[in-house]
C-alpha positions, 0 to 999 in steps of 0.5 A: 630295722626295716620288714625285709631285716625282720625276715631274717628273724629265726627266733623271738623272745617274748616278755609275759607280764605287759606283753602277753597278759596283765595280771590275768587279763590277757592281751590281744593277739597272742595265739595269732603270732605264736601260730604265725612263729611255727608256720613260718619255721621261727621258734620262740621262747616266753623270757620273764623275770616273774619268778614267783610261779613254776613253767607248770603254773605260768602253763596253767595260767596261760592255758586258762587265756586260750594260749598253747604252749609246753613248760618248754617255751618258759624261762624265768628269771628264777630258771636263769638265776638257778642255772647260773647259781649252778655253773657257779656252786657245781657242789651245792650251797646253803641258800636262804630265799626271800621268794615264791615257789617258782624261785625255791622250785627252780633252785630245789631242782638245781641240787640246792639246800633251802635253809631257814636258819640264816646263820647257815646261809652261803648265799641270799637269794631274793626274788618277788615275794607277795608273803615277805614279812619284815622278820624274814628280810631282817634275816636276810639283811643278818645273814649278808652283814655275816658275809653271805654273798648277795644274788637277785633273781632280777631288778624290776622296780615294778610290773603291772596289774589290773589295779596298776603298777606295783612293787616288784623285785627291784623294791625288795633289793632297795631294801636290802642294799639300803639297809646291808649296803651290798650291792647283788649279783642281778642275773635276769633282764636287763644282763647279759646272760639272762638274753644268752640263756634263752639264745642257747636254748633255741639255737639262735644267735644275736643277729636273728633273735627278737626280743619283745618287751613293755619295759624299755630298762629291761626288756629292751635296753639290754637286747639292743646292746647285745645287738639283738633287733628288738620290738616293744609294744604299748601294752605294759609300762613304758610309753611311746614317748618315752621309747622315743627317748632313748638313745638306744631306740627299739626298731618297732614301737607298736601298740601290741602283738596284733601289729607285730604279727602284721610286721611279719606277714609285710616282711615274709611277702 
């Protein structure tokens, strides 16, 4: 993608963990482009697969670092597991969660019944979980060996943290597939429909939609495969050698949002 190609772009999505902060340290030209996105008639979207806070709690931590913005411009992976779990089970379902209160606030919403007793449970649904004890995962690992249907809010192996990188969902699911031998439904980046939500949402398509991501397995991989133009910033976990890799290249390797932001003014001119 060259910066007259980039002009095209009507919508972008961004990540959050890696792109917009890291743990709670926040990243560099944020407030800057999301000003630079509004002014120029682009909207935009935050798509994580974070599932452990609600859009009110990713609002009131990205609202501490100076950055404006409404539960609006939030989708999470638990949003879009909730949603899809809804399309799926129109009536509702008995759900035992291995989660935060992001992934029980979104399915809550959604009409579902949480549930602690896992011989009742139609369906597990696991996300990060910062609380996870081994009584609960061996309940879920009972409840899908009695024929509980399997789902996963994403497969992040790891995120990053002020201390480095540290087991994220993808951890949690290897556990459970390891000692269940299921395989879950994953619903967030790097799938389909994760991308397809968040284009639905702002009323963009492929063709006009950027997506901005750390990681190349989630954010990026799955984008360009939809055909989406893409830009991925060195502030979070891949690296740019590794980027260079891929045979599905981003179009931009930048160091972070300050450089995608001059990307845009090059091309608007």
């Amino acid at each position: 993608m060259t910066q007259h190609n980039l002009r095209s772009v009507r919508a972008v999505l961004l990540d959050m963990d890696g792109v917009v902060y890291v743990g709670n340290d926040p990243l560099p030209g944020v407030q800057p482009l999301l000003d630079y996105l509004e002014a120029t008639g682009r909207s935009w979207l935050f798509v994580t697969n974070n599932s452990s806070r609600t859009p009110a709690q990713f609002i009131e931590k990205i609202t501490r670092m100076g950055i404006r913005a409404d539960e609006d411009h939030i989708l999470s992976s638990a949003l879009a597991t909730a949603s899809w779990l809804k399309e799926e089970y129109p009536d509702g379902a008995r759900l035992f969660v291995i989660g935060e209160e992001g992934l029980r606030w979104a399915l809550e919403r959604q009409g579902f019944t949480l549930i602690e007793d896992y011989t009742q449970a139609e369906i597990v649904v696991s996300g990060i979980d910062f609380h996870a004890r081994y009584e609960r995962l061996a309940d879920a690992t009972l409840a899908i060996h009695r024929g509980a249907r399997y789902v996963a809010t994403n497969s992040d192996a790891s995120f990053p943290s002020e201390r480095g990188e540290i087991p994220g969902t993808g951890a949690i699911i290897a556990l459970l597939q390891t000692a269940t031998g299921v395989t879950p439904t994953i619903i967030g980046k790097p799938n389909a429909g994760m991308y397809e939500q968040a284009m639905h949402k702002l009323g963009s398509s492929t063709t006009t939609t950027l997506m901005v991501g750390d990681r190349y397995e989630t954010d990026i991989e799955g984008a360009v495969r939809l055909g989406m133009p893409t830009a991925a910033v060195l502030t979070g976990i891949t690296s740019k050698e590794q980027f260079e890799r891929e045979p599905l290249r981003p179009a931009f390797i930048l160091p972070g949002l300050p450089e995608l932001l001059a990307e845009f003014k090059a091309a608007d001119r």
